[in-house]
N, C-alpha and C positions, 0 to 999 in steps of 0.2 A: 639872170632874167629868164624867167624859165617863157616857154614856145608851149606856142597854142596852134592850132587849128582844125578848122570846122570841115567835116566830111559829111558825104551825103549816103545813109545809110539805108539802103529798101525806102527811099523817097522823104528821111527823115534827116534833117541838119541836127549834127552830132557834132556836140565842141568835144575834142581830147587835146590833153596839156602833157608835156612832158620837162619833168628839171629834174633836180637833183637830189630830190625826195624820192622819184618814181623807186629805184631799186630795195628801197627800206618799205613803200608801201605794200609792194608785189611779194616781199619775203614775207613781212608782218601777215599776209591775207593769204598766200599759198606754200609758207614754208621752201620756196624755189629762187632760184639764182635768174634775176631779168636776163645779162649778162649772157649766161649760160641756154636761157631759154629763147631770146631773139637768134642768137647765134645756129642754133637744131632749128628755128624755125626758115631759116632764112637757106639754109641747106637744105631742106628738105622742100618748099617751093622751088631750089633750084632745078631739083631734081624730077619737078613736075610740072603738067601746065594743068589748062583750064580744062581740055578736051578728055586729057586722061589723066585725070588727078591720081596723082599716088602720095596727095596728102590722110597719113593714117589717122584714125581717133587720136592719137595722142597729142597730132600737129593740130588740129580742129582747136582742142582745150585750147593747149597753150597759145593759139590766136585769140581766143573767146576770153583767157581770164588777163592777156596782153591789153586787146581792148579795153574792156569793163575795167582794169585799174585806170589804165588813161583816159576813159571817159568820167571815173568817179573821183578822177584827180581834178577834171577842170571842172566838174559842176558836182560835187559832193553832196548837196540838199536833195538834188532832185533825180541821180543816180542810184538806183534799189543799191542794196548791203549784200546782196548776192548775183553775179552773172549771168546764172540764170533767169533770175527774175529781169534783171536788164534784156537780155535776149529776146524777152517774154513778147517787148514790144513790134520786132520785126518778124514780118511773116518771112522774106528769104532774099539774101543777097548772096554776091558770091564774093568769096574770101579774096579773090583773084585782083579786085575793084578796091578793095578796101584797105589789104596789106601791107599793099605798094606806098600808098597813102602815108600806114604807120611806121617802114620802112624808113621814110621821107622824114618823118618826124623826130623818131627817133637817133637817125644820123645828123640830124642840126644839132640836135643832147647830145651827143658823142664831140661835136667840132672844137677844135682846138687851136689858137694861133702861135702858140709858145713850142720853142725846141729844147729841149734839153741840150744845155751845153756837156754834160758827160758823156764820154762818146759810146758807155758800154750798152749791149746790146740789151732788149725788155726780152724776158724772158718765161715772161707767165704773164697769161690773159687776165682780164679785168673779169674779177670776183664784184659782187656784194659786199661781203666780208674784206675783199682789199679795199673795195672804194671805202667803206663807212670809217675805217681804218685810215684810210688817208684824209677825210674829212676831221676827224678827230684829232690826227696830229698837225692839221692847220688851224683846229682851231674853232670848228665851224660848231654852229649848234644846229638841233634841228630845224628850228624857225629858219634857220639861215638857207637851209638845201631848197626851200621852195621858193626862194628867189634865186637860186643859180640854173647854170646847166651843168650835166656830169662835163662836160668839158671847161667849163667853167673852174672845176674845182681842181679839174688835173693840172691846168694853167696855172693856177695857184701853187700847186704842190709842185710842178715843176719850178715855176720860178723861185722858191722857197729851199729846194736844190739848189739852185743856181747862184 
């Protein structure tokens, strides 16, 4: 079941969705690893606040094209086919308000209730490439990822292990 929720952006209600499609949507449309890019993005807010941002151009994007897929995942009609054109609409928010929000979202897509009963240790981070890879060897099609969450499918795959 993939999670939704509506955020308030520069005084605008913004649905964004997150399931088990997002990481095939965000490769198809920026060639990059969601995975890989929430992960720099999330260190690099660590490493900053609001007062003295040492978020660089590259963290800004990868907020701006994080959003614009999650927003053009829950409402794809009415979401522009470019970020920037989506951006178009807000005159200025701060990243500060907003990220935390997708932060939040995005760790419900991550959650998981299942353990591996093998006890050896994960030894490499979650790719694109390993997830879509693990979808494929349960079975999943695409229609199927936008009813899950990524922890949905790891459930799967671990029990499937087990």
């Amino acid at each position: 079941m993939a999670i939704r929720k509506t955020i308030t952006v520069d005084g605008i209600e913004v649905p964004f969705k997150a399931s088990a499609t997002l990481p095939r949507l965000y490769r198809a449309k920026f060639r990059k690893d969601i995975f890989k890019d929430f992960a720099a993005l999330k260190d690099s807010v660590d490493e900053s606040d609001e007062e003295n941002s040492g978020l660089g151009i590259e963290s800004l994007e990868v907020f701006e094209n994080i959003a614009w897929t999650m927003a053009k995942h829950a409402d794809p009609e009415n979401v522009p086919d470019s970020p920037d054109d989506w951006l178009e609409q807000f005159n200025c928010f701060s990243i500060y308000e907003v990220l935390p929000q997708l932060f939040e979202l995005w760790g419900m897509n991550l959650e998981t209730q299942a353990e591996s009963k093998k006890s050896r240790p994960v030894d490499r981070e979650m790719t694109t490439p390993l997830f879509l890879l693990r979808c494929v060897q349960i079975g999943l099609s695409l229609s199927d990822l936008d009813l899950l969450t990524i922890g949905m499918v790891n459930e799967m795959f671990i029990e499937k292990d087990n």
